[in-house]
NUROLUM-675061 format. One record per residue (C-alpha): residue number from 1; z negated, y negated, x negated. Coordinates in nm, 2 decimals. Layout:
  lummi      zz      yy      xx
    NUM       Z       Y       X
...
//
This chain:
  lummi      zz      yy      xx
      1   -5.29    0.32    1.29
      2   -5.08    0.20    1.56
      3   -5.18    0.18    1.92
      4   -4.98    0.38    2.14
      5   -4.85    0.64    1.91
      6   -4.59    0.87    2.09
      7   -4.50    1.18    1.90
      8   -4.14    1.31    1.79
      9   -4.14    1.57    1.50
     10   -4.43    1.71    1.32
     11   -4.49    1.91    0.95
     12   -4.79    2.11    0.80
     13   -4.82    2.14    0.45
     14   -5.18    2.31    0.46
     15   -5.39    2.44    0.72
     16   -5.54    2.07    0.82
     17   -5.28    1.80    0.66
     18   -4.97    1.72    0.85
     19   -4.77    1.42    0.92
     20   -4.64    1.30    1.27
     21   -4.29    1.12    1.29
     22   -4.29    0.87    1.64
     23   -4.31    0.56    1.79
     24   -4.59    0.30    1.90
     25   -4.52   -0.07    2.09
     26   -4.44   -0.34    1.79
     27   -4.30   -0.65    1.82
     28   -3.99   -0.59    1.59
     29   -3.80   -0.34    1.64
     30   -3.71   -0.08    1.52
     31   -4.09    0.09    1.59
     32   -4.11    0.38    1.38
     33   -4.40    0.52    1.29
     34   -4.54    0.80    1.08
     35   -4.94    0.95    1.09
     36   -5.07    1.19    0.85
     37   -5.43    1.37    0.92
     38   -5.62    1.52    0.68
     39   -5.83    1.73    0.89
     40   -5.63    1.90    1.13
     41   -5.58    1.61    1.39
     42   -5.96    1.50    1.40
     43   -5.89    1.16    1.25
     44   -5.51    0.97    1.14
     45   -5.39    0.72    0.94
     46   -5.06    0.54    0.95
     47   -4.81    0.55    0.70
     48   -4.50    0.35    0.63
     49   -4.20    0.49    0.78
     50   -3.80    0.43    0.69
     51   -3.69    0.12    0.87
     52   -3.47    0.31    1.11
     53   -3.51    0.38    1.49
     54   -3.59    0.73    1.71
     55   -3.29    0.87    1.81
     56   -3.19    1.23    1.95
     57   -2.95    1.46    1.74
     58   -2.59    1.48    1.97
     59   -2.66    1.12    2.16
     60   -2.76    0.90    1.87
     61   -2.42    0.65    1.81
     62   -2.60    0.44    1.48
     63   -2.85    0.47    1.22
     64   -3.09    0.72    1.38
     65   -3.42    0.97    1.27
     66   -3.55    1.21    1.45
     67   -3.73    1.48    1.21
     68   -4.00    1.50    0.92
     69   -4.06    1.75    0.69
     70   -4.31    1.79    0.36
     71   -4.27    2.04    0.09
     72   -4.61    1.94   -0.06
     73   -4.85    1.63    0.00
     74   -4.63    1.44   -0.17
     75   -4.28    1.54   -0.14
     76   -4.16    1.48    0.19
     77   -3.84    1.36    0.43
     78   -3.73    1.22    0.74
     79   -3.41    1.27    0.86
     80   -3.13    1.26    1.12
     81   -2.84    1.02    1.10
     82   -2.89    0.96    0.69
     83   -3.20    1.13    0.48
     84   -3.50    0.93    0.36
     85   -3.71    1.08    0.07
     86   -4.09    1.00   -0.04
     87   -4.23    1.16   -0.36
     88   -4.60    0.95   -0.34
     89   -4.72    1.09    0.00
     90   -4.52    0.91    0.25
     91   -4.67    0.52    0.10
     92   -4.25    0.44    0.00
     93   -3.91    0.55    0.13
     94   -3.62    0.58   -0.03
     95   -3.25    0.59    0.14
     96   -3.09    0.93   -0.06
     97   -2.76    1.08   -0.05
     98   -2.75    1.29    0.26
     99   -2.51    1.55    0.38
    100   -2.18    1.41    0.53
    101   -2.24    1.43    0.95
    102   -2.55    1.45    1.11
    103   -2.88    1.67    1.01
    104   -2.94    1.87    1.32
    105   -3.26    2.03    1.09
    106   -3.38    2.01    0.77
    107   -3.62    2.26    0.59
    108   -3.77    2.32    0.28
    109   -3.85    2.67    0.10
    110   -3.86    2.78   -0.27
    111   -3.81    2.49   -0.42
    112   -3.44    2.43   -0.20
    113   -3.37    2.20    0.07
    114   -3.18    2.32    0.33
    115   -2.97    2.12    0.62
    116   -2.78    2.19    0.90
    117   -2.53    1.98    0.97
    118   -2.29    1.85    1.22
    119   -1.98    1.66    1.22
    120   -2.09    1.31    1.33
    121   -1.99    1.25    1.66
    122   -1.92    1.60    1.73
    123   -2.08    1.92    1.93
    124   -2.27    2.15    1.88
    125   -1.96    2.41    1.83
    126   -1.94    2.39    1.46
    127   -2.20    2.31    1.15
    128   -2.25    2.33    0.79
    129   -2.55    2.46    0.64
    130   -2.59    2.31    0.32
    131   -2.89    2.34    0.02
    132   -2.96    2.11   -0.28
    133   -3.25    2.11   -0.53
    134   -3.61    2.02   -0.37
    135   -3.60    1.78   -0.75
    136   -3.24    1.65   -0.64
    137   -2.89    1.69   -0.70
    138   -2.56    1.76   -0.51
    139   -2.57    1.93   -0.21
    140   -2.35    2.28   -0.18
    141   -2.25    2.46    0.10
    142   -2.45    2.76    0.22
    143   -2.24    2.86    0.52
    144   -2.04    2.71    0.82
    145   -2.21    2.80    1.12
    146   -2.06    2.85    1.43
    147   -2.30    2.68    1.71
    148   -2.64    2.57    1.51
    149   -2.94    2.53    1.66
    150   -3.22    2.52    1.35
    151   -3.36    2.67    1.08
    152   -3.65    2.89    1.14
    153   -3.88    2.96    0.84
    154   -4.14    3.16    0.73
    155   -4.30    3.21    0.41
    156   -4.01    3.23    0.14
    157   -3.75    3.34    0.47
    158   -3.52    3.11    0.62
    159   -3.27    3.20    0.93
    160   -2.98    3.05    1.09
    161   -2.79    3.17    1.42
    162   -2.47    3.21    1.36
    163   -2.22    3.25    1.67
    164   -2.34    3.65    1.73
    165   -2.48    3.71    1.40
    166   -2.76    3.57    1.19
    167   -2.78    3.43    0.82
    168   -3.09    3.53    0.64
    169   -3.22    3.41    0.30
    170   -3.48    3.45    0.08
    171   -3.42    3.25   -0.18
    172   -3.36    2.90   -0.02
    173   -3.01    2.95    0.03
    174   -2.89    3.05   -0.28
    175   -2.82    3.39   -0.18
    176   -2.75    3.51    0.20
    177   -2.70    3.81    0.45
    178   -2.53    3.80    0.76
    179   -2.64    4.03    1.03
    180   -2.47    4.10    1.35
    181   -2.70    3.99    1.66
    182   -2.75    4.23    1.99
    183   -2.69    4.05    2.28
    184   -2.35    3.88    2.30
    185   -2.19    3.87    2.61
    186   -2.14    3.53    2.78
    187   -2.35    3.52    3.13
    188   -2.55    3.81    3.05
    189   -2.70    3.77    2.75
    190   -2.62    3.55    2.43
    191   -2.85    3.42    2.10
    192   -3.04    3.17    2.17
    193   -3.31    3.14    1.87
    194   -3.44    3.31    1.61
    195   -3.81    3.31    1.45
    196   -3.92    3.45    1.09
    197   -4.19    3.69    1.18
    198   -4.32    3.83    0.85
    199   -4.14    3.88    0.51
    200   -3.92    4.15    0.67
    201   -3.94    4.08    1.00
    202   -3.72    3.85    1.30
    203   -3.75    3.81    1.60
    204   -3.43    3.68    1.88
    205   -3.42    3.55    2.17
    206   -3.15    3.58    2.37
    207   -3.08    3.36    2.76
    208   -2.83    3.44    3.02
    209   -2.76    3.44    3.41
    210   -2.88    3.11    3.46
    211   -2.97    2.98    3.83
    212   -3.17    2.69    3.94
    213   -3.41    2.62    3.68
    214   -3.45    3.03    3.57
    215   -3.31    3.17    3.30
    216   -3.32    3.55    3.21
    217   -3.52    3.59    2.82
    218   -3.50    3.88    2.65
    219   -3.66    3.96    2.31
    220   -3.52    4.17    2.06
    221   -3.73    4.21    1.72
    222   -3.63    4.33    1.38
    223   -3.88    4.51    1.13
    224   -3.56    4.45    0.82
    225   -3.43    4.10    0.84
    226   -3.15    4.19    1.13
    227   -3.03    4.56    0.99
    228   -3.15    4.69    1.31
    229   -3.26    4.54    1.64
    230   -3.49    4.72    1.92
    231   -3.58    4.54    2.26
    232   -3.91    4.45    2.27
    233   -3.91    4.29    2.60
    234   -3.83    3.98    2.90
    235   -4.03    3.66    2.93
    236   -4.12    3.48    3.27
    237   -3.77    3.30    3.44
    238   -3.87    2.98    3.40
    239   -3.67    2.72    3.19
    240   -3.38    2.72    2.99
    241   -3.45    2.85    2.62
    242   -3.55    2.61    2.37
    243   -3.69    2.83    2.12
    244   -3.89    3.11    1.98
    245   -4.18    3.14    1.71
    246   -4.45    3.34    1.55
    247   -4.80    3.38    1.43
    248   -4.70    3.73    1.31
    249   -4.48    3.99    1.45
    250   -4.73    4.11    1.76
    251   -4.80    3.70    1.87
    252   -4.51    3.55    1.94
    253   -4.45    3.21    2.16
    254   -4.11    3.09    2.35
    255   -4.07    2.79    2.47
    256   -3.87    2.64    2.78
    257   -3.81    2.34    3.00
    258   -3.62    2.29    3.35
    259   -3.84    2.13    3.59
    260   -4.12    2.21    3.39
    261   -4.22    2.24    3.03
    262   -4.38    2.60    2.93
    263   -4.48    2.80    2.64
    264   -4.50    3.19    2.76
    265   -4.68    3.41    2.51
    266   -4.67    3.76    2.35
    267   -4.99    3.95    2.20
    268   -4.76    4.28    2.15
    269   -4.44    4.21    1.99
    270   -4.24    4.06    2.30
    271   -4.35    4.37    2.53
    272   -4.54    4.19    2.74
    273   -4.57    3.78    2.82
    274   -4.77    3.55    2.99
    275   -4.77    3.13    3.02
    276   -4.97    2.99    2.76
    277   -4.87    2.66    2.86
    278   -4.74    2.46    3.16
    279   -4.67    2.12    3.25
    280   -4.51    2.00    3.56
    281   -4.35    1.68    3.38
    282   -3.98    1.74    3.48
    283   -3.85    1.94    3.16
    284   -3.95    1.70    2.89
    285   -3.97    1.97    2.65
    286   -4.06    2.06    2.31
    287   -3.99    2.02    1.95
    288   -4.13    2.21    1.60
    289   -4.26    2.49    1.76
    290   -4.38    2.64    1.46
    291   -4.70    2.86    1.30
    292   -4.88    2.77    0.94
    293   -5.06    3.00    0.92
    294   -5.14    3.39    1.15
    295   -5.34    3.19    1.42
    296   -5.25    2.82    1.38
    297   -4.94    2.69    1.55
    298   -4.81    2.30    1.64
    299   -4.59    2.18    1.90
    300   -4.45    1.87    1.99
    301   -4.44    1.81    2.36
    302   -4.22    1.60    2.54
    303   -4.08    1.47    2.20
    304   -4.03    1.06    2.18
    305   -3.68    0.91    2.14
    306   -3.61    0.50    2.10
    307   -3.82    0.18    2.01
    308   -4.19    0.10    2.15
    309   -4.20    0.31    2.45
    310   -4.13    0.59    2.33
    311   -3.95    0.78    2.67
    312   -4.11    1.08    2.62
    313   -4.47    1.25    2.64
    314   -4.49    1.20    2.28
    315   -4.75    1.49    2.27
    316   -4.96    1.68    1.97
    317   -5.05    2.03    2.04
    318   -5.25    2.31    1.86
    319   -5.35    2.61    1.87
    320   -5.57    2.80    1.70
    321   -5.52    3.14    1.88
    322   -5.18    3.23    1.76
    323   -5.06    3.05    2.05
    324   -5.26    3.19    2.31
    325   -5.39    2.88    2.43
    326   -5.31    2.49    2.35
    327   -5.48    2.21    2.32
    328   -5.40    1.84    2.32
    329   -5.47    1.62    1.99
    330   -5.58    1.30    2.05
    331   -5.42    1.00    1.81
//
């Protein structure tokens, strides 16, 4: 295992074996590493990981990786600039054909792969989501997607901001609805993210009037995949938006950065929120907020970008309290 480990993207594929995607000082560049535990962060190993540096999605100019995902112990990915493939457990990488641009995200659900893309080189204004066969193939286009973010999963549900509406499938992309989305109006209130809460259930956040470090959160839930929307509530100011997730659809967890980094929590369906989590760090902020389970949840804090150092907190967390409370994993 390599000394130093700094943490950029992480992926559960039961309730104690994940893999961590990061970096750790090496002598030759590029440093990529990857970690898998098999008991929830209580011991790691290191793996081999694609010859290919950290990067972050929109600044990244070369050959660049910045997420990891697993379908199974075996089948796994890491992508960002170009897709790398493992079908033995992460021990061997293989360079496979990608979707043209840059994966912004990449998940996995009934037995489909499904990317969201950008233009390489270009903003965030304009996307493809695209699927292709968990045992390979071509890759065919979902949608085009107006502003993506990423894809929030649950179960066998998958969602995708849209501009002011939201895609929604439950078949990995083979079929899709688009729903409209409640708050659209620029400096009030526009989409932000999305989290699957249950099989028929969403939840939205949506960010607006920005001024010095606060932003205005509301929370809008949906009991039928987006028909209909009913305010559930506001979080703290604190932070610009990064995203939203949930244990089920009474815990939910939003996370934010500015000066700080914080994870405000739900116990009722967004009525109500307190902070979970806070760390005066500047805004380093998170990545793969995420739940596997009704009371587990992972974050990555302060997620690691480049060779060696890392430049980032490169931190694990859990929790085991449907994000209630989190707690720092040691490597």
């Amino acid at each position: 295992m390599p000394t130093g480990f700094l943490a950029t993207s992480v992926t559960f594929v039961s309730t104690q074996e994940a893999f961590v995607l990061g970096t750790a000082p090496c002598s030759n560049a590029p440093c990529t590493s990857i970690l898998r535990t098999l008991d929830r962060g209580a011991s790691w190993v290191g793996l081999p990981a694609p010859v290919v540096p950290l990067g972050r999605s929109y600044s990244a100019t070369g050959p660049a990786v910045w997420g990891i995902r697993f379908a199974d112990p075996e089948h796994g990915f890491v992508f960002g600039n170009g897709l790398w493939e493992t079908t033995d457990g992460g021990e061997h990488w293989s360079a496979v054909a990608s979707p043209q641009g840059t994966i912004l995200d990449l998940e996995v659900i009934d037995g489909q792969v499904l990317a969201l893309t950008v233009p390489s080189g270009a903003s965030a204004q304009a996307g493809t989501l695209l699927r292709r066969s968990l045992s390979g193939g071509a890759w065919t286009v979902v949608a085009q997607v107006t502003g993506p973010h990423t894809i929030a999963t649950q179960g066998p549900v998958a969602a995708v901001l849209d501009g002011n509406n939201v895609i929604v499938t439950a078949n990995g992309g083979i079929s899709t609805t688009t729903q409209a989305l409640p708050c659209t109006t620029p400096g009030v209130g526009t989409p932000a993210a999305v989290a699957v809460t249950s099989p028929d259930g969403l939840a939205l956040l949506c960010a607006g009037g920005a001024a010095m470090g606060s932003v205005q959160k509301t929370v809008y839930v949906s009991s039928d995949l987006g028909a209909q929307w009913v305010k559930a509530g506001a979080t703290p100011l604190g932070g610009d938006p990064i995203g939203i997730s949930a244990a089920n659809p009474d815990q939910l967890v939003v996370a934010a950065a500015s000066g700080a980094s914080e994870l405000y929590y739900s116990a009722n369906g967004g009525a109500t929120w307190s902070t979970a989590y806070y760390a005066g760090d500047g805004g380093a902020g998170f990545n793969d907020l995420g739940f596997t389970t009704t009371s587990d949840g992972v974050v990555v804090h302060g997620p690691a970008f480049g060779n060696g150092t890392g430049n980032g907190m490169g931190q694990l967390l859990l929790s085991s309290a449907g994000g209630a409370t989190w707690q720092v994993v040691s490597f």
